[in-house]
Structures are given as structure tokens and as C-alpha cells.
N, C-alpha and C positions, 0 to 999 in steps of 0.2 A: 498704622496701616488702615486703609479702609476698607469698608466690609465687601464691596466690591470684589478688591483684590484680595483679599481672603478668600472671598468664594472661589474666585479664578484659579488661586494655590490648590484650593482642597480639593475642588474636581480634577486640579491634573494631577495631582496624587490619587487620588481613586483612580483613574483613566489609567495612569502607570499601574497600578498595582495590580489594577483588574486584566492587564496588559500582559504582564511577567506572571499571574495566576496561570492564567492559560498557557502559558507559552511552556510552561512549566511542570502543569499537569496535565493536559490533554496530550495526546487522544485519549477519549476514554473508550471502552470496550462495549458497544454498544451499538444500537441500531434506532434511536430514537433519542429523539430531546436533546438534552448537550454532548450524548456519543458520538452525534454525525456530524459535530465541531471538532474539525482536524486542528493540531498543535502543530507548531514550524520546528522542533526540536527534535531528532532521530534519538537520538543517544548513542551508547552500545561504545564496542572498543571496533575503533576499522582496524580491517582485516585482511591478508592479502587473500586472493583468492585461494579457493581450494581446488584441491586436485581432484576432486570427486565429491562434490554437493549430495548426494543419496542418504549416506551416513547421518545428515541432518533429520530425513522422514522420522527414524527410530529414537534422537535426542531432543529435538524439539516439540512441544506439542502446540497447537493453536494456529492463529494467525500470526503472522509477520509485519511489519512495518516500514515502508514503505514512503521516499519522497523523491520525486523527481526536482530534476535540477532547474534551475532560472526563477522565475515570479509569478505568481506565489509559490513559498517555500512548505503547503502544506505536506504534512503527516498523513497518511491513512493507515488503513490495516488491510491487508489482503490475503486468502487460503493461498495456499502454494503448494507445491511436489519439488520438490528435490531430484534431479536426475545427475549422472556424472559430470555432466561438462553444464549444467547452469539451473534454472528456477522455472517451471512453470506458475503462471498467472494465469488468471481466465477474469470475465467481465461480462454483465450482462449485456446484449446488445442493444443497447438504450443511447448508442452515444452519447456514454458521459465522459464527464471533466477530465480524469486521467489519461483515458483513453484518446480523445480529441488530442490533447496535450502529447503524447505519442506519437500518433497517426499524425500531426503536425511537425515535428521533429526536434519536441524534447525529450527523447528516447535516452538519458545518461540520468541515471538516479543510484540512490541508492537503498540498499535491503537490509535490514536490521530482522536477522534471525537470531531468539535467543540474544546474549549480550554481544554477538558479532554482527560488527557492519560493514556490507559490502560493497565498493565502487564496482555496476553493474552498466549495461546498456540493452535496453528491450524492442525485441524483433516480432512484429506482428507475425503471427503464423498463417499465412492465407490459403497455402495447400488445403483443403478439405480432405483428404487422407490422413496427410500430418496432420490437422487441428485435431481429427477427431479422435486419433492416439493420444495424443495428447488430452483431451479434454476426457476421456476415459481413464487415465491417470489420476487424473483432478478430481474425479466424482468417486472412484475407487476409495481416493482417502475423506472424502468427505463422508464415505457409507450410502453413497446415491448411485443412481444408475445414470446414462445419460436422458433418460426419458422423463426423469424425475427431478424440479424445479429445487434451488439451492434452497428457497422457501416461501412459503404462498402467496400465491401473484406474480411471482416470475418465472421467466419463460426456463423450458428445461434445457437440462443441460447441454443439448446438442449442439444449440441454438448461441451456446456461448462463446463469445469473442477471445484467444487464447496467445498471450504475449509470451516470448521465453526470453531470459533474462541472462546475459553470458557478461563475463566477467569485461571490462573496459581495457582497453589495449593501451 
């Protein structure tokens, strides 16, 4: 064989492998450098919906995981609230990726809380009454106020964009 084509082999083996590393390990839990490289892999066991999401707040702790449907298939991590009938989200208002992709109408994804994963679909909340229950909710369990930014340099929590997440029909 020629060295050529050898080289051609061993880079697409590294390209693969560097490929299925990620795909495999990411998301990582994180806010910098290779954290805020999302993975296309949810995990978790699906699950059919619950009759009352809430009971999650006291068994779960952390962020959740999160991928919305179609291309790209990435992963994130999101804080959430658990209420009876589905999931609040929130997002800062920076129009980003997920959000556009929403607000566009790939609203069917699904949540990976703990090792359950949920077929969900996300309703922007636009009432300003209802957000800001809502997003009073969200900062409750974060230990914030709504006046007080998720973390420095971003805008506080009033101000934040608040998706609810109910189960797909």
C-alpha cells in the first residue's frame, strides 16, 4: 500500500473515532471549553409520560438533558421545575440556538430527567403573568430571586424567556 493511502486510512480512523468519542461522551457538565460541545446521544430509558411531573423536583437533582427533534440532533443541559402536568424551561433572552429552533417550530424533543426519557413538546409561554409564575418557579429552585442574574453577565431572571414542556400526543 502506499503511504498515501495509509495516511488517508489513519486519518479516517482518527476522524471516526474522534467521532464516536464525542458522540459518546459529551455533554459534559460545563460552562466552558469542551462543556458547551453538546453530544447527539440522550440516553436514559423512554418513558411514558407521568401523571404528575412535581415528584421529580425532590428526586432528581441538577440539570436535565435535553434534545430537540430534526438536525442537528444536539444534547444540552437545561435547569428545569417539575409541575403536575409537564416541565418548565427558561433561557436567556439572547436568541439562542434552541430557542430560535422552538420559536421556529421544532418544538417536539425530548427530556432526559435522571435515567428517564421523555417524548415532550415545548410551548413558549408569552402571557407575561404566566411567564413570570413561572419563571418565579425557576429561580425558587435555582435559590435566586427574579431580580438576580442565573450568573454574572446575564440578564436577571425576569427578563428570561420560559418554555413549558407537556407530554406529545
Amino acid at each position: 500500500m502506499s503511504k498515501p493511502k495509509i495516511a488517508g486510512i489513519v486519518a479516517g480512523v482518527v476522524l471516526v473515532a474522534g467521532i464516536l468519542g464525542w458522540m459518546f461522551t459529551a455533554p459534559y457538565l460545563s460552562n466552558q471549553g469542551l462543556g458547551r460541545t453538546p453530544g447527539v446521544l440522550i440516553g436514559g430509558t423512554l418513558t411514558p409520560p407521568l401523571d404528575d411531573f412535581s415528584p421529580l423536583n425532590d428526586t432528581v437533582r441538577g440539570p436535565m438533558k435535553f434534545k430537540i427533534s430534526g438536525f442537528p440532533p444536539f444534547v444540552n443541559y437545561l435547569s428545569w421545575v417539575g409541575m403536575p402536568d409537564g416541565i418548565i424551561t427558561a433561557t436567556r433572552p439572547d436568541n439562542g440556538y434552541w430557542e430560535r429552533r422552538v420559536l421556529g417550530g421544532d418544538n417536539e424533543g425530548w427530556l432526559r430527567i435522571g435515567d428517564a426519557t421523555f417524548a415532550m413538546e415545548a410551548t413558549p409561554i408569552l402571557d407575561e403573568e404566566e411567564r413570570l409564575a413561572m419563571m418565579r418557579l425557576w429561580a425558587a429552585k435555582s435559590g435566586r430571586t427574579l431580580d438576580e442574574p442565573a450568573y454574572p453577565g446575564s440578564e436577571p431572571l425576569r427578563d428570561w424567556k420560559v418554555f413549558f414542556w407537556t407530554p406529545r400526543s
